[in-house]
PAPA-988272 format. One line per 4 residues: number of its first residue (from 1); their letters; for each residue x, y, z of C-alpha. Coordinates in steps of 0.02 Angstrom, whole numbers, plus 32768, in hexadecimal, padded with zeros to 4 digits. Layout:
NUM	a	X Y Z | ...;
//
This chain:
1	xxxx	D6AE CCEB 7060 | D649 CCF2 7100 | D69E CD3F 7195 | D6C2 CCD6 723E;
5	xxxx	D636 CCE2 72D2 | D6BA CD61 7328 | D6B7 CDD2 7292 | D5F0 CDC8 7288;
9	xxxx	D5E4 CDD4 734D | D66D CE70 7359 | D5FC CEC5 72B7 | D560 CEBD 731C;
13	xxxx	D5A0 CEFB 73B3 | D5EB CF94 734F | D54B CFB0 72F2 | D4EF CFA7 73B1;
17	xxxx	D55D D031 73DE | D578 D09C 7356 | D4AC D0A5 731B | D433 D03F 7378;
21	xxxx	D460 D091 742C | D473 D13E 7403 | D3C2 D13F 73B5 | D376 D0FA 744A;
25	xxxx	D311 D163 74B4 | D30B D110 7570 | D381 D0EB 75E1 | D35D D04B 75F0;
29	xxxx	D35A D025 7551 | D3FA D063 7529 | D435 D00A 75BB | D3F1 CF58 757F;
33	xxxx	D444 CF7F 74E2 | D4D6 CFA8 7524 | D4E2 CF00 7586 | D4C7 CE91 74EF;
37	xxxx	D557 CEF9 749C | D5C6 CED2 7548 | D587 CE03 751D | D5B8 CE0C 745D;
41	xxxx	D659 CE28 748C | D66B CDC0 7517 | D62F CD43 74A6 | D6B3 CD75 741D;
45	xxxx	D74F CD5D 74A3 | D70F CCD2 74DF | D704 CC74 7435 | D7A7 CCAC 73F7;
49	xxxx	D7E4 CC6C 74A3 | D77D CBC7 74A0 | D7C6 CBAA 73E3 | D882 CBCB 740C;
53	xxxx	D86B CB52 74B0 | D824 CACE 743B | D8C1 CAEE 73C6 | D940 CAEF 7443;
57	xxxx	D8EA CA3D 74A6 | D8EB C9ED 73EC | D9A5 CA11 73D0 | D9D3 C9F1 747B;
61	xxxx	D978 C940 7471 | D9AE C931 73C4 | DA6A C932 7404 | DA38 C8C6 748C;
65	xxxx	D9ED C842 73FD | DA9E C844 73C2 | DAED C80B 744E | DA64 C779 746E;
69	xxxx	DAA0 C744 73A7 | DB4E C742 73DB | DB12 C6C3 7468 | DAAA C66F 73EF;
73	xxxx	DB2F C660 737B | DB97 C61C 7400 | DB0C C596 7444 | DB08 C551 7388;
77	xxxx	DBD4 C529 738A | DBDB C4EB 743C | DB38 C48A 7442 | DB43 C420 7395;
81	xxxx	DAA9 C3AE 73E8 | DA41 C436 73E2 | DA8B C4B4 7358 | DA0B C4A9 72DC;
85	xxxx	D9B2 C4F4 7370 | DA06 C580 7388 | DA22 C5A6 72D5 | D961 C5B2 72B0;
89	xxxx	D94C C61B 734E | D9DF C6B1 730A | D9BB C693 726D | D90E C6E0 7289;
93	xxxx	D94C C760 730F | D9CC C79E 727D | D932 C79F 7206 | D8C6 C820 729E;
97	xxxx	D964 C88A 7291 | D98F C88D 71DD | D8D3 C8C8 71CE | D8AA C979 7176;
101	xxxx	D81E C9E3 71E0 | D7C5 CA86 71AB | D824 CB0E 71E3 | D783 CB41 7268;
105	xxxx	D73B CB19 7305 | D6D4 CA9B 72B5 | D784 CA55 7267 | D7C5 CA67 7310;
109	xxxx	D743 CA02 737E | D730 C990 72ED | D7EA C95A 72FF | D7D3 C96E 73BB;
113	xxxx	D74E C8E3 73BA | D7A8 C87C 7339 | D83B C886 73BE | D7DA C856 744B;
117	xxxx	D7A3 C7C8 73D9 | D856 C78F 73B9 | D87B C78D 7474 | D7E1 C730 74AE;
121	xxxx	D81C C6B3 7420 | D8DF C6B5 7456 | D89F C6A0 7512 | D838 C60F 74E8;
125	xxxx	D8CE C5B7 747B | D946 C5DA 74FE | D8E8 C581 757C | D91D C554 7633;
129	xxxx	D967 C5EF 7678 | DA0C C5DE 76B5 | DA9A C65C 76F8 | DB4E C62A 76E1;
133	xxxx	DBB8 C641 765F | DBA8 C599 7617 | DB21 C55E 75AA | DA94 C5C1 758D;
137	xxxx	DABB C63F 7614 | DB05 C6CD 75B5 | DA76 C6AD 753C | DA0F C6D3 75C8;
141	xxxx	DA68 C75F 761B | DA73 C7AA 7551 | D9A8 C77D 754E | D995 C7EE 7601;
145	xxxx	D9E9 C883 75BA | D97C C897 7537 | D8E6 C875 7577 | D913 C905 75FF;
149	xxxx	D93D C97D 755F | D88A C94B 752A | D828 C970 75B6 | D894 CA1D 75C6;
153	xxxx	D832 CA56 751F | D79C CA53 7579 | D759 CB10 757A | D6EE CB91 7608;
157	xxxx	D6C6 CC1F 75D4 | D676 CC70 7687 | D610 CCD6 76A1 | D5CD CD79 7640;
161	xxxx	D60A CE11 767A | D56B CE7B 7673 | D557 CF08 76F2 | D53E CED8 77A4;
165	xxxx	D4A8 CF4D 77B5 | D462 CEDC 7711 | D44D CE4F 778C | D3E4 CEA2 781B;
//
């Protein structure tokens, strides 16, 4: 089994304080040392954060995608010109979120992207944009709401918080 970044980031961090700095002889060096320890674990949060933002925008866009089916859904009853239409385009939006992803943050940007996928294709069936609650205007308003749960997962991780004297 081989352990996540954060576990191999947080190890060498602990190893960098516990025997590399104490055998160093200068200052400085101990103090260089001492600032890539301070970055490991900055680096550590910040993944751990940057993974959980990634799961939370996926499930929040995820429920969104729901809601845009029920409209779908709705489109294929109410428009029977066009149903076929709206069939094909939920039938592949329920196929997106039926979809299995590695439990990782390559599982989760993978389904990201496959979700943004979905919603470029949804955007482009839906066409015309229109407001209103008739026609394809809750489709729309469902269509906004995720796309602004989607652009929520996006992730900064600032700056690192080495020393102010480190700078100078």
């Amino acid at each position: 089994m081989n352990p996540s970044i954060t576990v191999i980031l947080r190890t060498l961090k602990a190893s960098l304080e516990e025997h590399v700095i104490p055998e160093l002889d200068s200052n400085f060096a101990r103090g260089q040392a001492g600032q890539v320890a301070v970055t490991l674990d900055w680096l550590a949060e910040g993944f751990e954060k940057s993974l959980q933002k990634v799961r939370e925008g996926n499930a929040g866009v995820t429920d969104a995608l729901e809601t845009v089916s029920t409209q779908l859904q709705r489109l294929a009853e109410d428009d029977t010109a066009q149903s076929d239409h709206w069939n094909t385009a939920n039938d592949a939006l329920r196929a997106a979120l039926s979809a299995t992803m590695e439990d990782s943050s390559a599982g989760e940007r993978a389904q990201q992207t496959q979700l943004f996928e979905v919603l470029d294709d949804l955007v482009i069936a839906a066409g015309v944009p229109r407001g209103g609650d008739e026609g394809t205007g809750p489709l729309w308003a469902a269509l906004h709401q995720a796309l602004v749960e989607l652009a929520q997962t996006e992730t900064y991780m600032g700056t690192v918080p080495l020393p102010k004297h480190h700078w100078r």
